[in-house]
Structures are given as structure tokens and as C-alpha cells.
C-alpha positions in Angstrom: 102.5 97.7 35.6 100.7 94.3 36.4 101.0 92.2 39.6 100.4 88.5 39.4 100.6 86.0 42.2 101.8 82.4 42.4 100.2 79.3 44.6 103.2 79.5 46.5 102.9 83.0 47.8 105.5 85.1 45.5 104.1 88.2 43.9 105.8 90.0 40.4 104.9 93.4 39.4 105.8 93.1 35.6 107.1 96.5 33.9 108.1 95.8 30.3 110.8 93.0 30.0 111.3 93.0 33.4 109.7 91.1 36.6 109.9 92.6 40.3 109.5 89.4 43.0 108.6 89.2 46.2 107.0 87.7 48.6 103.4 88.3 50.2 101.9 89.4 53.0 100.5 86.4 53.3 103.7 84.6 53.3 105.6 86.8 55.3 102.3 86.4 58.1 103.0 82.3 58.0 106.6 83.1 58.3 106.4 84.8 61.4 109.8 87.0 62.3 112.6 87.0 59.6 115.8 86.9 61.1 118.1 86.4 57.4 117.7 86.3 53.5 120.0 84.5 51.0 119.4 86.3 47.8 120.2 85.2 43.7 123.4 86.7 42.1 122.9 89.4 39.8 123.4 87.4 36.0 122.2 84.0 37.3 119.5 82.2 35.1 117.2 81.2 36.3 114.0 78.5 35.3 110.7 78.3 36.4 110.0 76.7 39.8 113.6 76.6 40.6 114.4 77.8 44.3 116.2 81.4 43.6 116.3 82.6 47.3 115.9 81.4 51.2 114.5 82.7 53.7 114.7 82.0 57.1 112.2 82.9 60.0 111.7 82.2 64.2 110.0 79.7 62.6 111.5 77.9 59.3 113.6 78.1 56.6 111.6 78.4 53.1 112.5 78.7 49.7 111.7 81.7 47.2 111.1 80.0 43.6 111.2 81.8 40.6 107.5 82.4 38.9 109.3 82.4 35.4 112.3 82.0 33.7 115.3 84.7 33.5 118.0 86.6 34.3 118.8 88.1 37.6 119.3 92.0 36.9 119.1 93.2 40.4 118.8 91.7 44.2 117.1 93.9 46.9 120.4 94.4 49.2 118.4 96.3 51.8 117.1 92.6 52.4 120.4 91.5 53.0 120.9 94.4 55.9 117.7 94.7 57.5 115.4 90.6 56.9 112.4 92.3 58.8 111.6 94.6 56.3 110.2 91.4 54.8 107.9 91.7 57.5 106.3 95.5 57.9 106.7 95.8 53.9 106.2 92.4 52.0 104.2 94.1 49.1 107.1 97.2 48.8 110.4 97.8 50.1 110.8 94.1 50.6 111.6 92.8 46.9 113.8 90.0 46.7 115.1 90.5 42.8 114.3 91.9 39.4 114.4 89.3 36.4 114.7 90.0 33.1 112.1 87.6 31.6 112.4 85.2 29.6 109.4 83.5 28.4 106.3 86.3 28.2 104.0 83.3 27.6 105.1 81.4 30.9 102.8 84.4 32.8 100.1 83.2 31.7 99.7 80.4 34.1 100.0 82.9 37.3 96.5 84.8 39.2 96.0 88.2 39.3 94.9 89.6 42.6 91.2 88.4 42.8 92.2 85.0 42.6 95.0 84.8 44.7 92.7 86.4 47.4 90.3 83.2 46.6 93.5 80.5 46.8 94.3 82.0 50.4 90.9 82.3 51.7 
């Protein structure tokens, strides 16, 4: 299992064919509370960069985009219940949706964990 990181704060934990994504803690710390989630329909393609989910905050309404280009297998429907998961588990429980991927070669422009730690700092 790998975990990459985009510049706008998504994470993916890739396991075969398949990407796990989420947001980070860092996100989820500019966010502040999160009060509701809007999340992709399982089968929906999806490109890279396009927005695939919302989430809304105390604060502000943002966008989740997706990192790469797929097919929605699965949406996190705990997220749906209970939005503040989002915020005492970004990096776990708090998925947003599973894509099956699409492009292997469109990972290669994400950071891995050392370098996302630099782009935040």
C-alpha cells in the first residue's frame, strides 16, 4: 500500500487497481467543523482534477477533486451519517471514495509523504 498526497490536500492510499481518497489532516484543520458531505455515486467516471465531492464546514464550502482518473467503486457512507468524522479521523475512518484507476501513469505527478510535509510547511 502507498499513500501519495495532492497540492490541494487529498491523500490516496493505492492497493492494486484501486485508489482510497480522502482528505488530510491538514485540510480538515483549515476546514474547521464539518457539518455535511456530498459524496460521488458509485459508477461515476471520473477525470483528473474534476470536483468529485463537497464538503461543507462552520466555515466554507470546498470541493474534493479527484487526484486521477476512474471509476467510483465505493463512497464512505459513514461520511454521509456522521461529517465530523472528517474531523477526529481525516487520515482513517474518514474516506470519501474508492476509485478504480484509470491511468497508473497519472500518479506519478502526486508527493509522497515527505514532500507534502514540505508543500504545507
Amino acid at each position: 500500500m502507498t499513500t501519495l498526497y495532492t497540492a490541494d490536500h487529498e491523500w490516496l492510499r493505492i492497493e492494486g487497481d484501486v485508489a482510497t481518497i480522502g482528505v488530510t489532516d491538514y485540510a480538515q484543520s483549515q476546514l474547521g467543523d464539518v457539518v455535511f458531505v456530498e459524496l460521488p455515486k458509485v459508477g461515476r467516471s471520473l477525470k483528473k482534477a474534476e470536483a468529485a465531492a463537497v464538503v461543507e464546514s462552520v466555515k466554507a464550502a470546498s470541493d474534493v477533486y479527484a487526484p486521477i482518473s476512474g471509476e467510483v467503486t465505493e463512497a464512505n457512507d459513514a461520511l454521509s451519517a456522521e461529517p465530523a468524522l472528517i474531523n477526529s479521523d481525516a487520515a482513517g475512518k474518514a474516506w470519501f471514495f474508492k476509485l478504480r484507476i484509470a491511468d497508473k501513469s497519472e500518479l506519478g505527478g502526486l508527493m509522497d509523504e515527505a514532500a507534502y510535509q514540505k508543500h504545507i510547511a
